[in-house]
KETORNU-802620 format. One line per 2 residues: number of its first residue (from 1); their letters; for each residue x, y, z of N, C-alpha, C. Coordinates in steps of 0.1 Angstrom, whole numbers. Layout:
N
NUM = A = X Y Z X Y Z X Y Z; ...
***
This chain:
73
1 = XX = -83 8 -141 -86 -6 -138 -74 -12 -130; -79 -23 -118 -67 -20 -108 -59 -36 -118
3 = XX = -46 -38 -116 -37 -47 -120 -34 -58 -106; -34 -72 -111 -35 -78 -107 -20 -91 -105
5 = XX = -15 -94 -96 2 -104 -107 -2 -117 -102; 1 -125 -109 -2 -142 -109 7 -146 -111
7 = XX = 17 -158 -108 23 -167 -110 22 -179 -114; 25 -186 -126 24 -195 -137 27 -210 -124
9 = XX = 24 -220 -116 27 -228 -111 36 -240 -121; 31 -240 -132 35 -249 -142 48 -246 -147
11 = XX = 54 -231 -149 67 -230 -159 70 -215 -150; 63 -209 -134 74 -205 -127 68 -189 -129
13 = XX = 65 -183 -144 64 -169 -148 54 -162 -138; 57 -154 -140 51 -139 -131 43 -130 -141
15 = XX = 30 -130 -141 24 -116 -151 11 -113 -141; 8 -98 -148 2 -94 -147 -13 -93 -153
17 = XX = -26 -92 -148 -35 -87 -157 -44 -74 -152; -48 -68 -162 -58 -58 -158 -75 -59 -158
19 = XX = -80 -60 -149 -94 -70 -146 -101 -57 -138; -114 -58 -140 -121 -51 -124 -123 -62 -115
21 = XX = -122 -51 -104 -121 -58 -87 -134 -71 -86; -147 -70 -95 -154 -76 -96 -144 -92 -100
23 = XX = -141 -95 -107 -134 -104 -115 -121 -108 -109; -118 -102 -100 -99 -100 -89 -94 -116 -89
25 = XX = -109 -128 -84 -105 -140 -82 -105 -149 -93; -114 -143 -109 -116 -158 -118 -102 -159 -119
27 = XX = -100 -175 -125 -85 -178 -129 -78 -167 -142; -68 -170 -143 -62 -165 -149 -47 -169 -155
29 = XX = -50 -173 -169 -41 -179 -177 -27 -178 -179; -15 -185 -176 -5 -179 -181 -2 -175 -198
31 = XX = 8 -161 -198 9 -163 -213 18 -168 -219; 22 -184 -213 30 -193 -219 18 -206 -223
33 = XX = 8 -201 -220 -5 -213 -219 -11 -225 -211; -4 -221 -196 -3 -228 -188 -21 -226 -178
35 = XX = -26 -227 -172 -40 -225 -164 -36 -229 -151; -24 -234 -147 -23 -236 -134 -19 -225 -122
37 = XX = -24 -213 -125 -16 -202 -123 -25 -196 -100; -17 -188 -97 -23 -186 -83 -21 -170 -83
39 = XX = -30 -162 -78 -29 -150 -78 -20 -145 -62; -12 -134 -70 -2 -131 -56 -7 -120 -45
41 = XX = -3 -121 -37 -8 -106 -27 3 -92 -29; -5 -86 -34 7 -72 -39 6 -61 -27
43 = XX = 17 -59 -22 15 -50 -16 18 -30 -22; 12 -22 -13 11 -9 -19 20 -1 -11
45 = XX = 30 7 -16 40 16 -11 35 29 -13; 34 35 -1 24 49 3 39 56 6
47 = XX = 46 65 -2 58 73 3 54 85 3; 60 93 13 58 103 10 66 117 20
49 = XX = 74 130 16 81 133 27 75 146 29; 71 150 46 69 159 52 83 167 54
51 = XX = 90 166 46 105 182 48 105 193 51; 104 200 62 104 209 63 93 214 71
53 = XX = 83 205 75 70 205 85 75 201 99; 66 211 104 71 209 117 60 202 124
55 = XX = 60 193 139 53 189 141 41 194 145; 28 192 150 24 201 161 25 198 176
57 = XX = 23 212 179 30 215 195 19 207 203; 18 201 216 7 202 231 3 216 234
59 = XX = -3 216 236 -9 229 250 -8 239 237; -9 239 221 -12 250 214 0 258 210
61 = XX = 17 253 218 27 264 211 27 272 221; 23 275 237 24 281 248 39 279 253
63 = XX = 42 269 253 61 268 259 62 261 271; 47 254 276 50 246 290 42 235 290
65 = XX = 35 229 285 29 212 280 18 214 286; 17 207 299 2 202 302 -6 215 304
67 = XX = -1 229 304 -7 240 312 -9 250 303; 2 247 291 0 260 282 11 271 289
69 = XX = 18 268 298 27 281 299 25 281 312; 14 282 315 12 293 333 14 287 344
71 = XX = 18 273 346 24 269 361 32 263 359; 41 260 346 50 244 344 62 257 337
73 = X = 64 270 340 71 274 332 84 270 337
***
């Protein structure tokens, strides 16, 4: 179930809830008791390392670009 973070307008706090995407927009209460709360935009960090990968080549790994080898050698 995706998590969602809201900020308390009234007393400032930051929380979270766990809701389905259906539900993403109803309000949602602070848990200091506050209702004046605004939902924040979370962004998603996609990492990840190719180490050791090599790119791929043009022209298939031939050794001369546009031709593959045979007139650009």
């Amino acid at each position: 179930m995706p998590r969602y973070e809201y900020r308390c307008r009234s007393c400032g706090t930051t929380f979270e809830v766990s809701r389905p995407m259906a539900e993403s927009s109803d309000p949602a209460d602070c848990p200091q008791g506050h209702d004046d709360t605004v939902k924040l935009l979370s962004t998603v960090a996609v990492g990840g390392s190719a180490a050791g990968a090599a790119a791929p080549q043009a022209g298939g790994g031939g050794g001369g670009g546009c031709c593959g080898g045979g007139c650009c050698a």
